[in-house]
N, CA, C and O of each residue as an XYZ file, in Angstrom:
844
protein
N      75.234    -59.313    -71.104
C      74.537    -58.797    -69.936
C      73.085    -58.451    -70.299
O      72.793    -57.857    -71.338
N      72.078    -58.909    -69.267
C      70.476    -58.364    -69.706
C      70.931    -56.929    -69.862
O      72.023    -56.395    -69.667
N      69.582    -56.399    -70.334
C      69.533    -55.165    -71.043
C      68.766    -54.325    -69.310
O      67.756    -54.787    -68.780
N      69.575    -53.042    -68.715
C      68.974    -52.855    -67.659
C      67.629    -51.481    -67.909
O      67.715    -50.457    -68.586
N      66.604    -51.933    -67.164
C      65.559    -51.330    -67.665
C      65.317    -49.640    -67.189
O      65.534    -49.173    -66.070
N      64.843    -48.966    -68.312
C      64.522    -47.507    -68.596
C      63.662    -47.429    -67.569
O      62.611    -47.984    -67.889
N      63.618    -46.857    -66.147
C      62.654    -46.713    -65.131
C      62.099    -45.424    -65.690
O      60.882    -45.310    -65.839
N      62.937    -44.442    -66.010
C      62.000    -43.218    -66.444
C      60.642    -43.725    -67.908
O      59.417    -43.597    -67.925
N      61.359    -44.148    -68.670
C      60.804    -44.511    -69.774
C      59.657    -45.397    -69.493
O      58.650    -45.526    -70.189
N      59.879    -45.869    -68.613
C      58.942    -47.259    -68.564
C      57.516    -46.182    -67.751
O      56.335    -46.354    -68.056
N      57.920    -45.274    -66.867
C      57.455    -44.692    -66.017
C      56.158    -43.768    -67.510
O      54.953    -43.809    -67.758
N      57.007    -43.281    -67.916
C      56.127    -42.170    -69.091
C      55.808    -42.654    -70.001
O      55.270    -41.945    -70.851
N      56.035    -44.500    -70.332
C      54.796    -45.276    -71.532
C      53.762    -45.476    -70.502
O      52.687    -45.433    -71.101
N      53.551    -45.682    -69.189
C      52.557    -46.183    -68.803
C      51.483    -45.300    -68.372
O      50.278    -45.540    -68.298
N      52.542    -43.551    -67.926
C      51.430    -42.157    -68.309
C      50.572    -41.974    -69.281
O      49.359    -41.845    -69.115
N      51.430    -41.944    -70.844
C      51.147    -42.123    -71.871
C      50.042    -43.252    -72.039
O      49.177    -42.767    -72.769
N      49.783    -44.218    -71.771
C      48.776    -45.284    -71.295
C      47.903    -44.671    -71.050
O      47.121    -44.503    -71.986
N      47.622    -44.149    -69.988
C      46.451    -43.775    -68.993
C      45.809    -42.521    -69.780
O      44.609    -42.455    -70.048
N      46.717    -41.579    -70.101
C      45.830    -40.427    -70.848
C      45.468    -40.428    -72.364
O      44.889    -39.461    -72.859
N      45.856    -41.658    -73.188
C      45.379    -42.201    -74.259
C      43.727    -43.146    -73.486
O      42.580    -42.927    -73.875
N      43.910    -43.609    -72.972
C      42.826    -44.136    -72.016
C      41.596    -43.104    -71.983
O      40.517    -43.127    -72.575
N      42.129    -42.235    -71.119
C      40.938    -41.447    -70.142
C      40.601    -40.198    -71.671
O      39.555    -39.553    -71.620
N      41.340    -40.039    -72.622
C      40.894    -39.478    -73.951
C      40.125    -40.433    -74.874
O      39.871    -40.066    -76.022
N      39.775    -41.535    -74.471
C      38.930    -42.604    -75.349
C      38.156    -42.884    -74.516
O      37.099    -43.089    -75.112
N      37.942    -43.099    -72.933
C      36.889    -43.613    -72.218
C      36.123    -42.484    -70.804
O      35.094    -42.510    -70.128
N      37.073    -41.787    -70.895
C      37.084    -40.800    -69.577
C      37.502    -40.987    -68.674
O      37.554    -42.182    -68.386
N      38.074    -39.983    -67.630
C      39.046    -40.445    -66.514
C      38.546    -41.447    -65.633
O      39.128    -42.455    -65.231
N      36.898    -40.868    -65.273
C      36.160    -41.496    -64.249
C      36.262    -43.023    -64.809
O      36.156    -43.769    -63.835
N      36.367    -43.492    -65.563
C      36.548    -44.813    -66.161
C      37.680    -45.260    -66.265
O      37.575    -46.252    -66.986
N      39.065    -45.076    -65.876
C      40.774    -45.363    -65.787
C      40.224    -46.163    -64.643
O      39.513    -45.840    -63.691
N      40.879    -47.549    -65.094
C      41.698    -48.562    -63.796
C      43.133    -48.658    -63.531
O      43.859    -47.834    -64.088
N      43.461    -49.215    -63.047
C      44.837    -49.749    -63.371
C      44.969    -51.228    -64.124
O      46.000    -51.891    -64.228
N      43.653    -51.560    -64.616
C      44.175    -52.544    -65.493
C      44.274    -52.093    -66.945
O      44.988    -52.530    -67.847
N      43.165    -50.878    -66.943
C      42.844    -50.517    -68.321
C      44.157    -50.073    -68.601
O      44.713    -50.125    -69.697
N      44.619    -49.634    -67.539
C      46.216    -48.909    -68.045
C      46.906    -49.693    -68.798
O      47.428    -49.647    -69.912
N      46.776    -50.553    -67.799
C      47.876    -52.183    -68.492
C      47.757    -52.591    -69.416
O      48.731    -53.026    -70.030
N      46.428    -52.629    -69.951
C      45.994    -53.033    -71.108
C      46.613    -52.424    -72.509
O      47.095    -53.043    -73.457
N      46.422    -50.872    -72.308
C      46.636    -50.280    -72.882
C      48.343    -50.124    -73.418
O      48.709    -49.916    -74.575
N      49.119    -50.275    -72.337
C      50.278    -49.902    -72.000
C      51.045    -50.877    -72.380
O      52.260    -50.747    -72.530
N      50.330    -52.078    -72.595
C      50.661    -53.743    -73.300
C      51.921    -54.455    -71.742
O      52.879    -55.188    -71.989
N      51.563    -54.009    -70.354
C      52.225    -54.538    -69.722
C      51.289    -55.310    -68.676
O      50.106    -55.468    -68.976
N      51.816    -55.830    -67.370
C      50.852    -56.570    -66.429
C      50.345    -55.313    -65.741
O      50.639    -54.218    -66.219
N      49.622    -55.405    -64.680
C      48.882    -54.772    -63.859
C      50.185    -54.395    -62.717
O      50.512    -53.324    -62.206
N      50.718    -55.727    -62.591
C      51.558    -55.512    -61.580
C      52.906    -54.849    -61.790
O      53.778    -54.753    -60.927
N      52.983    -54.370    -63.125
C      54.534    -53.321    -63.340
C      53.622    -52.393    -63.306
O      54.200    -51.331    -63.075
N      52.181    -52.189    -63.446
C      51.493    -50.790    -63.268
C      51.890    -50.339    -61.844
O      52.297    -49.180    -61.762
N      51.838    -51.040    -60.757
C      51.806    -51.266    -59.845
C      52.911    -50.945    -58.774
O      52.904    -50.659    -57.577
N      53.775    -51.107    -59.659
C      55.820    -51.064    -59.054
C      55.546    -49.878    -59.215
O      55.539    -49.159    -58.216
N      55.288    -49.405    -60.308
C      55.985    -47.783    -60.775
C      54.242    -46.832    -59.501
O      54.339    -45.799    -58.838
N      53.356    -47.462    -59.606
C      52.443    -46.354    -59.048
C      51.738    -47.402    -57.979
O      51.316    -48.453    -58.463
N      51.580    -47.185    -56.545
C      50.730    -47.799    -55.617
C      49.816    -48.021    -55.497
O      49.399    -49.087    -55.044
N      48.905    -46.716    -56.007
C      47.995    -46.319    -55.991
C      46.813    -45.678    -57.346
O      46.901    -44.499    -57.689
N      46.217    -46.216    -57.718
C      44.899    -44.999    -58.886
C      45.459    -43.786    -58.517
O      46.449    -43.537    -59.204
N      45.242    -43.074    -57.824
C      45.707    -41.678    -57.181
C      47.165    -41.018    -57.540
O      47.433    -40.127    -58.345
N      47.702    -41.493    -56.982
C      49.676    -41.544    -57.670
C      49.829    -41.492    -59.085
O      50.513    -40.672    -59.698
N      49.100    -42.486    -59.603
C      49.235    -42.683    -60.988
C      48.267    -41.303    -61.634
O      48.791    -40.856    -62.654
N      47.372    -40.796    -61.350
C      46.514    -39.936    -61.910
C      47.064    -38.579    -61.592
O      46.795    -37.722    -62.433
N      47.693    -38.241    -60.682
C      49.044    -36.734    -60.343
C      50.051    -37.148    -61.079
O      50.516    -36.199    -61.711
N      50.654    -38.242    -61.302
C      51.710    -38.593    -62.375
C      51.084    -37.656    -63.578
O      51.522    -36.614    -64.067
N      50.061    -38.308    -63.832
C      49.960    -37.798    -65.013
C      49.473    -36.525    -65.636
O      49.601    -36.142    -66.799
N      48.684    -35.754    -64.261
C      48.324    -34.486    -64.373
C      49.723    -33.385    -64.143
O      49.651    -32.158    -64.224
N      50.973    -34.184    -63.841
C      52.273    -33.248    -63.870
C      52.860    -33.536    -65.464
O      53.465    -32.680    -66.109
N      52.597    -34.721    -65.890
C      52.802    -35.019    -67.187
C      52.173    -33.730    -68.127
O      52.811    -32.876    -68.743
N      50.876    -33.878    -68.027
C      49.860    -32.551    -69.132
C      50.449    -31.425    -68.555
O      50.611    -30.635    -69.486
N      50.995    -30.760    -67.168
C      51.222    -29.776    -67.410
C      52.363    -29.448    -67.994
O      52.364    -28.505    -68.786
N      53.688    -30.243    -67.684
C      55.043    -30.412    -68.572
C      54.617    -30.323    -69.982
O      54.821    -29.289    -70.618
N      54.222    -31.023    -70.339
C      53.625    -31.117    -72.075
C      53.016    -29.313    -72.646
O      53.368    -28.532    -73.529
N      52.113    -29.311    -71.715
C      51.622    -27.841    -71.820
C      52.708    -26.791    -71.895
O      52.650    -25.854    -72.692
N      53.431    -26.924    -71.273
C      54.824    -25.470    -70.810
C      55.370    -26.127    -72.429
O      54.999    -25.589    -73.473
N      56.451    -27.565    -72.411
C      57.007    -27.531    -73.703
C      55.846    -26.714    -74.947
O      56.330    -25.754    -75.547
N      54.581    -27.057    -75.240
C      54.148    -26.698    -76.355
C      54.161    -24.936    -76.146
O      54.869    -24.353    -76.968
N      53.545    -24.182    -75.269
C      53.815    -22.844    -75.010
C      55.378    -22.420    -75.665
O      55.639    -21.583    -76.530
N      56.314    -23.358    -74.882
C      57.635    -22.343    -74.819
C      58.207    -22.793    -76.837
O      59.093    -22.205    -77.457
N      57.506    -23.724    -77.257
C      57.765    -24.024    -78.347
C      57.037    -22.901    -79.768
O      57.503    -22.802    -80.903
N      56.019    -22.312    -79.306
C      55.192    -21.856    -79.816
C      55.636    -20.298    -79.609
O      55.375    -19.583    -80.577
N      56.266    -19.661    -78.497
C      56.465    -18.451    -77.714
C      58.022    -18.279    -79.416
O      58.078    -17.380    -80.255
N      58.993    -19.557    -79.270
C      60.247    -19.707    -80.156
C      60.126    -19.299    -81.401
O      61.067    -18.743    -81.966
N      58.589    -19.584    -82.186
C      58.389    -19.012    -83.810
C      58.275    -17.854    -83.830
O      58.034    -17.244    -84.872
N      58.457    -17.150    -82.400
C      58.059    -15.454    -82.699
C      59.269    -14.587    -82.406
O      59.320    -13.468    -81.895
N      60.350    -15.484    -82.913
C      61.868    -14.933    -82.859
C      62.312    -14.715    -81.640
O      61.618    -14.802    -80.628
N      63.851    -14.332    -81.691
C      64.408    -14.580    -80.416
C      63.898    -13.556    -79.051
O      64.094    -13.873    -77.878
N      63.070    -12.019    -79.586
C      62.937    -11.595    -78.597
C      61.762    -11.195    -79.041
O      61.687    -10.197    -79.759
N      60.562    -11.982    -78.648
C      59.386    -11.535    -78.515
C      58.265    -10.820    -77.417
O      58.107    -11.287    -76.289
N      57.520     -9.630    -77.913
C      56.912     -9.498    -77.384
C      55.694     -9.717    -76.944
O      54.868    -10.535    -77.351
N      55.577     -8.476    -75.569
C      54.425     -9.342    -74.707
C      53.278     -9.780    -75.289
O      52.912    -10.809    -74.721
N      52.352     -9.372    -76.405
C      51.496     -9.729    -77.479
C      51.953    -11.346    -77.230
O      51.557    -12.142    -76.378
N      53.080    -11.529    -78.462
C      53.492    -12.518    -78.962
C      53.528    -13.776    -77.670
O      53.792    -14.950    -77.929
N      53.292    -13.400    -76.624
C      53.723    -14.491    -75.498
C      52.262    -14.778    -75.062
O      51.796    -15.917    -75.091
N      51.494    -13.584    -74.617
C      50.563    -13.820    -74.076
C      49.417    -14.601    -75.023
O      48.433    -15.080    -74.458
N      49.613    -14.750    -76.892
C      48.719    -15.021    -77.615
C      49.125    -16.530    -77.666
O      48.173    -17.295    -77.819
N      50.606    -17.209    -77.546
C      51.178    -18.378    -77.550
C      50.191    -19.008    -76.543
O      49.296    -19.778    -76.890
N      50.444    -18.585    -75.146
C      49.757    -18.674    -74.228
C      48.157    -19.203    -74.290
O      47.606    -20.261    -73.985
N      47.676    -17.854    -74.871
C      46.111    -18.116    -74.833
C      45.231    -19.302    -75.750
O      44.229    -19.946    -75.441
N      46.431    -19.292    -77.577
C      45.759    -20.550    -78.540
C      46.326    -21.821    -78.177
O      46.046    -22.723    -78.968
N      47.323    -22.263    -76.822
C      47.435    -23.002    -76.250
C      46.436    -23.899    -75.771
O      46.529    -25.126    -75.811
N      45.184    -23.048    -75.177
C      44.266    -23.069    -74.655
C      43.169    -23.818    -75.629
O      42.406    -24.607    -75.072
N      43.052    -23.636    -76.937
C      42.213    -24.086    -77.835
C      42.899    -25.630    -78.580
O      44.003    -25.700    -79.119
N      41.969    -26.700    -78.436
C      42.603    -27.927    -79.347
C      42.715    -27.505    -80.791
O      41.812    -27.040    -81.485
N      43.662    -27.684    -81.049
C      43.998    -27.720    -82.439
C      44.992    -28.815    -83.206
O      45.439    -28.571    -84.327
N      45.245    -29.846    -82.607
C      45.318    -31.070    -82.854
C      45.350    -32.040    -81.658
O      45.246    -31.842    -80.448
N      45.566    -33.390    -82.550
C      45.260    -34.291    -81.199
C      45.320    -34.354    -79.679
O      44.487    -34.705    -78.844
N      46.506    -33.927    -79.588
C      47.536    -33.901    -78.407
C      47.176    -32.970    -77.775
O      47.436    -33.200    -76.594
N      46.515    -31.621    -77.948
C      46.261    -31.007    -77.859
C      44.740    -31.304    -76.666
O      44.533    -31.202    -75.457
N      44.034    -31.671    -77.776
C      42.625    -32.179    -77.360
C      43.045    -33.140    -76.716
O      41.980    -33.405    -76.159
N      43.877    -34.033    -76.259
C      43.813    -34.570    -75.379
C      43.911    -33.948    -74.083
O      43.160    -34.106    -73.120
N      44.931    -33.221    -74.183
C      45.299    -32.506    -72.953
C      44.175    -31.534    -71.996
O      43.918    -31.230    -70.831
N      43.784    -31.332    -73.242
C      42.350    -30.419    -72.851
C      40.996    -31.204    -72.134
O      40.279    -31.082    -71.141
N      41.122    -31.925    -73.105
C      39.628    -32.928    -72.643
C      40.411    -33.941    -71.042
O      39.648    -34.586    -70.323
N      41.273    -33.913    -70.878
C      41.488    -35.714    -69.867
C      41.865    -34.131    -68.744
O      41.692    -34.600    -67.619
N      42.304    -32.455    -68.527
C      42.584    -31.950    -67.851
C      41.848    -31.421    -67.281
O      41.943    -31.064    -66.107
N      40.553    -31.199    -68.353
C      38.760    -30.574    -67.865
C      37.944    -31.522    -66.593
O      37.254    -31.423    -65.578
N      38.735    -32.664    -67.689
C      37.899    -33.919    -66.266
C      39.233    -34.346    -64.865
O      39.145    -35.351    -64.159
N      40.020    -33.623    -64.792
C      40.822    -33.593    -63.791
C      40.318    -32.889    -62.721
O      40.121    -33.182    -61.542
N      40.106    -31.618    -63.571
C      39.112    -30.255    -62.934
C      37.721    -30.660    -62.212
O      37.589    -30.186    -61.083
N      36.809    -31.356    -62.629
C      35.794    -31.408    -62.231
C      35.675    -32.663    -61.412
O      34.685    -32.830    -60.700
N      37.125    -34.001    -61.517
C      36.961    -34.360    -60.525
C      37.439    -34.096    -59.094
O      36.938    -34.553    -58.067
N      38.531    -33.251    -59.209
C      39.324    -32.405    -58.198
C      38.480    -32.037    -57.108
O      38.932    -31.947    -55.966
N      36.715    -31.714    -57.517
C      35.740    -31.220    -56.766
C      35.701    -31.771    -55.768
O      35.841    -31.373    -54.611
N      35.425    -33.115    -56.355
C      34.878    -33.851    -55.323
C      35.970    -35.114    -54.994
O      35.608    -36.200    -54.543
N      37.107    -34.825    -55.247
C      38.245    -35.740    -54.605
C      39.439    -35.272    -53.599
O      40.182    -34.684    -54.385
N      39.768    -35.228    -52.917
C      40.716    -34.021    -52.430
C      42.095    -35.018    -52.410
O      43.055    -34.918    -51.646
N      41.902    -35.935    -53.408
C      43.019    -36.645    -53.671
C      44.078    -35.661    -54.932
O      45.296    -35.493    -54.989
N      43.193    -35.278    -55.621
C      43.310    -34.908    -56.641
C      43.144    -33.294    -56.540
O      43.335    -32.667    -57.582
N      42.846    -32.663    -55.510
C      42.833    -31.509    -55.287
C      44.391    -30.790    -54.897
O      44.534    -29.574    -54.767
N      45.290    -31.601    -54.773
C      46.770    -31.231    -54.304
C      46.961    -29.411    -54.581
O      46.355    -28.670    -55.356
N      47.788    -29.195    -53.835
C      48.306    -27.483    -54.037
C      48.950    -27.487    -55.636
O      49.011    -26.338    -56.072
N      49.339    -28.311    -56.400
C      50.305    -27.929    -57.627
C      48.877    -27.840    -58.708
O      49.011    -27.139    -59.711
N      47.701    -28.466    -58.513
C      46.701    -28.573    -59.347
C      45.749    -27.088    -59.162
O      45.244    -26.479    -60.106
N      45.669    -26.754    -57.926
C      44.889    -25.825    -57.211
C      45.521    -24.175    -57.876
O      44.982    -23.237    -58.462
N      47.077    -24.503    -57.352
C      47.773    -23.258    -57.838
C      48.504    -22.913    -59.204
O      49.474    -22.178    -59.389
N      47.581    -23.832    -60.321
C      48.568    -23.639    -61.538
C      47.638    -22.158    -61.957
O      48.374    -21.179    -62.075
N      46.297    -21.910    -62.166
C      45.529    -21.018    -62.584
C      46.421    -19.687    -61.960
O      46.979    -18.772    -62.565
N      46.333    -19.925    -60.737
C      46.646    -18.546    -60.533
C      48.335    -18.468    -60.534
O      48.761    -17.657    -59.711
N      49.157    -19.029    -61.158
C      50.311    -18.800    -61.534
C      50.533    -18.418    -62.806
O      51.553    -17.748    -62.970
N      50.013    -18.600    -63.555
C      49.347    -18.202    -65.139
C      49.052    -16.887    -64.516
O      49.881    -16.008    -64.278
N      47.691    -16.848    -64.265
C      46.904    -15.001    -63.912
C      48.446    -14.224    -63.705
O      48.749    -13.562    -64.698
N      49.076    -14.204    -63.017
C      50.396    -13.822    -62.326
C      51.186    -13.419    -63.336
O      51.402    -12.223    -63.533
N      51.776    -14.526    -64.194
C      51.957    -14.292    -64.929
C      51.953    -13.751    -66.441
O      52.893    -13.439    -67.171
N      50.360    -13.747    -66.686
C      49.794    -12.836    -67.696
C      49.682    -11.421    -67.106
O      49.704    -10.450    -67.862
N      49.561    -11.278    -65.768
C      49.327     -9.708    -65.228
C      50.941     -8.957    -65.763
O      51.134     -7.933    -66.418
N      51.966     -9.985    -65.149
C      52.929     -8.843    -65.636
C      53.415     -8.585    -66.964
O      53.592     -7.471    -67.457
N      53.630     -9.782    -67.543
C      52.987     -9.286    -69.153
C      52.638     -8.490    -69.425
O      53.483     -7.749    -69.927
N      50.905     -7.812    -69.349
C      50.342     -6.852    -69.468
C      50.514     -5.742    -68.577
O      50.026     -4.680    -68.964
N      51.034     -5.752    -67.593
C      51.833     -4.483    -67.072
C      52.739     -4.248    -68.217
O      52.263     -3.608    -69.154
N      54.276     -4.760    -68.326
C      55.208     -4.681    -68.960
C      54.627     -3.721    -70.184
O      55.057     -2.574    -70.311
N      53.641     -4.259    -71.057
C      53.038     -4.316    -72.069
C      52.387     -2.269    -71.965
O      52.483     -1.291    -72.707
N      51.979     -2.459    -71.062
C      51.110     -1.011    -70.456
C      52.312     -0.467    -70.191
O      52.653     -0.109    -71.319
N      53.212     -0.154    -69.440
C      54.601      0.070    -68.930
C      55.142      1.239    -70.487
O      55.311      2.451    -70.624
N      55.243      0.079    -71.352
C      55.399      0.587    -72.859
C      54.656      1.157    -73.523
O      55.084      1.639    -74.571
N      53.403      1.303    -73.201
C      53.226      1.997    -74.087
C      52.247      1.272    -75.450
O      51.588      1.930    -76.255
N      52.359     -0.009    -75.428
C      51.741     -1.200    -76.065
C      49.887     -1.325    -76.275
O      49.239     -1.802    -77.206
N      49.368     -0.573    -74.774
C      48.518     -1.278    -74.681
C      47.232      0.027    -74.198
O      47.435      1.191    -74.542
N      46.346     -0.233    -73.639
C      45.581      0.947    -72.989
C      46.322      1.330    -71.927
O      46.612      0.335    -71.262
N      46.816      2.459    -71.408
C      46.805      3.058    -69.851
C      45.883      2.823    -69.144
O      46.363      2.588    -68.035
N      44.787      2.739    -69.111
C      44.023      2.213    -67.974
C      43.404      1.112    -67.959
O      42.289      0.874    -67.494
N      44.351      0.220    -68.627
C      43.854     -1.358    -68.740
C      44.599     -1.950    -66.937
O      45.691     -1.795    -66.391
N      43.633     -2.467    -66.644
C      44.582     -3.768    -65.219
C      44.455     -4.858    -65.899
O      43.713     -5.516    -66.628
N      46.020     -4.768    -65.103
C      46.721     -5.688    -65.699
C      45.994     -6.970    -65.022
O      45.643     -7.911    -65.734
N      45.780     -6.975    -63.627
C      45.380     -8.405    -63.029
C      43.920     -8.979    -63.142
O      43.596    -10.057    -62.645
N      42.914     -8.007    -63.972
C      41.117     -8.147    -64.185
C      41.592     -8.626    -65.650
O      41.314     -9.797    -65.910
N      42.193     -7.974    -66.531
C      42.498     -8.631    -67.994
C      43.244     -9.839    -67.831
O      42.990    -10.657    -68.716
N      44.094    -10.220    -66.972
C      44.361    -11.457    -67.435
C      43.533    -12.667    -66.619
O      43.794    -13.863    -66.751
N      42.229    -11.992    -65.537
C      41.629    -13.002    -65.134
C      40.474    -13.219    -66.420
O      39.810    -14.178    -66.813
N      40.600    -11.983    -66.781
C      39.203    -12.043    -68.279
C      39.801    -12.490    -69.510
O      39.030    -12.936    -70.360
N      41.152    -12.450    -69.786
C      41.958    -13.870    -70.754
C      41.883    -15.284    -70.517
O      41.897    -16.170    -71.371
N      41.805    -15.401    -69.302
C      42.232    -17.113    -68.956
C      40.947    -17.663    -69.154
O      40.786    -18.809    -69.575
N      39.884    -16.773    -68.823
C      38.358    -17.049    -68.347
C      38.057    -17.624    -69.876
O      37.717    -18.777    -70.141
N      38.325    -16.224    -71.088
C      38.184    -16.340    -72.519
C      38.550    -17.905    -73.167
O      37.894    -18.716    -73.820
N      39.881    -17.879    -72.654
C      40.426    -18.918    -73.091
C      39.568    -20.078    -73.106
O      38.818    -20.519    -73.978
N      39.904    -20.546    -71.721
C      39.258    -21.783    -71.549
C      38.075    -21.698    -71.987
O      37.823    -22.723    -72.621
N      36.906    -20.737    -71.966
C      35.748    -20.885    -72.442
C      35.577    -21.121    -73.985
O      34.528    -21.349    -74.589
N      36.649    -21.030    -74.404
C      36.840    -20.902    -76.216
C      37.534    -22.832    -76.053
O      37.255    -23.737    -76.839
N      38.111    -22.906    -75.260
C      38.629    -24.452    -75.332
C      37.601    -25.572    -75.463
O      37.440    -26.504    -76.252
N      36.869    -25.043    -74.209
C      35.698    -25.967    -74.017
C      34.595    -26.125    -75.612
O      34.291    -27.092    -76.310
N      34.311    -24.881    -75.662
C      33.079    -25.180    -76.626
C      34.116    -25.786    -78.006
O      33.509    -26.607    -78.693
N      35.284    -25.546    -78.389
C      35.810    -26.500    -79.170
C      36.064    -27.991    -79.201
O      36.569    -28.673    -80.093
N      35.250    -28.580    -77.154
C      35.548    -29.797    -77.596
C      34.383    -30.213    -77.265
O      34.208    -31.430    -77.199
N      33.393    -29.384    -77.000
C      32.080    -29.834    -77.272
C      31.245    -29.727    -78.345
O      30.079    -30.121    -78.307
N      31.953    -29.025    -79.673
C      31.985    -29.072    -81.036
C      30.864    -28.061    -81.468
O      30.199    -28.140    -82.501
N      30.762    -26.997    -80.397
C      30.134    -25.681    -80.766
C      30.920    -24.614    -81.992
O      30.426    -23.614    -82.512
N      31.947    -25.062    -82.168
C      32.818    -24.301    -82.853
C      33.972    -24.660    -82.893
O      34.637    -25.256    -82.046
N      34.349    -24.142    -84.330
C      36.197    -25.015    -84.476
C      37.186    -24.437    -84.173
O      37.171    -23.220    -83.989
N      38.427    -25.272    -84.033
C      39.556    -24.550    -83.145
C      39.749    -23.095    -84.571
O      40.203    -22.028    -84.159
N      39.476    -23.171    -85.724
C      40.031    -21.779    -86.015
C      39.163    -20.551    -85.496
O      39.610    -19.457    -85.151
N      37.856    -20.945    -85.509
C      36.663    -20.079    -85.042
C      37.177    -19.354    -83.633
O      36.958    -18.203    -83.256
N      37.973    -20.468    -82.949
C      38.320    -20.072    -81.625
C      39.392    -19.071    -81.695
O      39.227    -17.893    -81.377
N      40.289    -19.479    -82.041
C      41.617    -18.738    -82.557
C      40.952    -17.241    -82.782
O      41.135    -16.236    -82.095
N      40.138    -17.399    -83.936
C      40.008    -16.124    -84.437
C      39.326    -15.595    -83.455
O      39.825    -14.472    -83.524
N      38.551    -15.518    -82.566
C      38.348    -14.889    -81.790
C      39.248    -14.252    -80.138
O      39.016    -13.373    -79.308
N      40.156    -15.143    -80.318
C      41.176    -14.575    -79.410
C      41.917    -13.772    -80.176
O      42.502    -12.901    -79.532
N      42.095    -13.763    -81.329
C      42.939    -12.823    -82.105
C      42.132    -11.482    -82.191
O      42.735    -10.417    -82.067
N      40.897    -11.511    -82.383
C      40.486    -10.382    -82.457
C      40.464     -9.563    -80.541
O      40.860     -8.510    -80.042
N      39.987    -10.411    -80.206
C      40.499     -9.834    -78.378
C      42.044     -9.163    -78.308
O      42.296     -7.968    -78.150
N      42.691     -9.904    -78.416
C      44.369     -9.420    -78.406
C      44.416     -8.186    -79.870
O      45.428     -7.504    -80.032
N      43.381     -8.073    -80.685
C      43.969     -7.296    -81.865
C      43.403     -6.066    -80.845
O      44.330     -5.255    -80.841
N      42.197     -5.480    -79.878
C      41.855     -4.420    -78.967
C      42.559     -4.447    -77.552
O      42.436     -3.510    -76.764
N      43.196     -5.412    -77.318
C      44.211     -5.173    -75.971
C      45.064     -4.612    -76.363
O      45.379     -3.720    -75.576
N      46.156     -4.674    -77.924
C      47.291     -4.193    -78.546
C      46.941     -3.661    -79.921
O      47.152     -4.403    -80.881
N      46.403     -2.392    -80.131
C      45.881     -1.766    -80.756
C      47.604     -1.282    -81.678
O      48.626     -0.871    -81.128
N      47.392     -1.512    -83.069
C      48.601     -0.609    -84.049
C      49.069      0.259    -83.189
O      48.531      0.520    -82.113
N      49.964      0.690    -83.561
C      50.648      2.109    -83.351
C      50.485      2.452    -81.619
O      50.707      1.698    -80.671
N      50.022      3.849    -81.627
C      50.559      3.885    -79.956
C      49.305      4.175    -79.379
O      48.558      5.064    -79.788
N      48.995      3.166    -78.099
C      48.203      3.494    -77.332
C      47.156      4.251    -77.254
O      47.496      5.417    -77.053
N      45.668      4.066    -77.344
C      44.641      5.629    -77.288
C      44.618      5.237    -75.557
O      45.249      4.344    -74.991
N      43.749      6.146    -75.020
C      43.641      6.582    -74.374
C      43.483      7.542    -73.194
O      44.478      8.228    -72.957
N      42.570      7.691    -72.526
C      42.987      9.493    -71.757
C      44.541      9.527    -71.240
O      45.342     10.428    -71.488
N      44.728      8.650    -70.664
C      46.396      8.758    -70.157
C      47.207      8.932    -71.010
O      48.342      9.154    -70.587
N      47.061      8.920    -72.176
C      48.125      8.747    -73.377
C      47.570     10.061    -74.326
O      48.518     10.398    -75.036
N      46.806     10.613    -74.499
C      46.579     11.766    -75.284
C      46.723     13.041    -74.947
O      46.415     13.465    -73.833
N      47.257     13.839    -75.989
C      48.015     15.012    -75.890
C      46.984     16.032    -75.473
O      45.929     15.842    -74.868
N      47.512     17.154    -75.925
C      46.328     18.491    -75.114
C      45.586     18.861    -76.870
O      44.702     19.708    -77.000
C-alpha cells in the first residue's frame, strides 16, 4: 500500500520553511515560492495546505507562539517541581532575550510580524493583538501572589511592574539582535531587575516594617 501522507507534518515542514526564510531574508520578502524552495516541495503543495500568503503567515505566527510557551514551560521545569513566582516570572522574561538560534529566530521573524501587523490588518488578527496583554495579566498575578507573600515590596503594583517587565524585556531582546549587546549582557541585566523586585529575606518596606 502507498505510504499515506503526514498532513500535520507536511503542514509544520512547510512553517518551518517560511520562518527559516523570513530569518535569512525578512518577512516582507516571503513568497510562496520562496517557501517552496526552501521547503524542497512545489508551490502548489504550498498551496493545498495554505490559500493564501496571509494563512500561511498566521500559521506560522501560531507556530512562534506554541514554540515560545514549550520553551517557557521547559525552562519554568529546571526550577523544580514547585517553583516560585521569581523563578517563573525570570523563565518568562530571558525568554525574551536570543540566546540561541531558535531563539533569535523567533525574535527577529516575530518583531517583523509586529511592525507589519501596522500596516496589514491581515495580520493584525485578535490572537496577535491580545497575546501582550495576556502575558501583562499574567505577570500581574504573579507579582501579586509574590506581594501576597511577602516576597516582594508592599507597595509594588502588580499591573505597572509587569507592564515595566515586558517593556524591559523586549527592549533587552531587541538591542540583542541589533548587536548593541549580548544575550548575557541582557540576561544580566534582567537579573539584576528581578534581584530589586525580590530582594533576600523579607520584604523592606513601609508596609512591612515594625514600630
Amino acid at each position: 500500500m502507498p505510504k499515506l501522507a503526514d498532513h500535520g507534518q507536511r503542514r509544520a515542514h512547510i512553517i518551518d520553511a517560511l520562518l527559516r526564510t523570513a530569518a535569512d531574508t525578512g518577512l516582507h520578502a516571503v513568497t510562496m515560492r520562496s517557501v517552496a524552495l526552501e521547503a524542497g516541495v512545489s508551490v502548489r503543495l504550498v498551496q493545498y495546505y495554505f490559500d493564501t500568503k496571509e494563512q500561511l503567515l498566521l500559521a506560522a505566527l501560531e507556530r512562534l507562539a506554541q514554540r515560545m510557551g514549550e520553551r517557557v514551560r521547559a525552562r519554568v521545569g529546571l526550577a523544580g517541581p514547585a517553583p516560585g513566582a521569581r523563578e517563573v516570572i525570570e523563565a518568562v522574561l530571558v525568554e525574551a532575550v536570543p540566546t540561541d538560534e531558535e531563539s533569535r529566530t523567533f525574535h527577529l521573524v516575530y518583531t517583523e510580524y509586529a511592525v507589519l501587523s501596522v500596516t496589514d490588518p491581515a495580520l493584525g488578527g485578535q490572537a496577535f493583538l491580545a497575546a501582550p496583554g495576556e502575558m501583562e495579566q499574567f505577570l500581574a498575578g504573579r507579582l501579586a501572589a509574590a506581594r501576597e507573600a511577602g516576597d516582594t515590596d508592599p507597595r509594588l503594583d502588580p499591573g505597572q511592574e509587569a507592564v515595566v517587565l515586558l517593556a524591559l524585556s523586549a527592549g533587552l531582546g531587541l538591542s540583542v539582535l541589533l548587536g548593541q549587546r549580548t544575550a548575557d549582557d541582557a540576561t544580566a541585566v534582567l537579573h539584576y531587575h528581578l534581584a530589586r523586585l525580590f530582594p533576600p529575606g523579607p520584604a523592606r518596606g513601609p508596609a512591612a516594617a515594625g514600630p
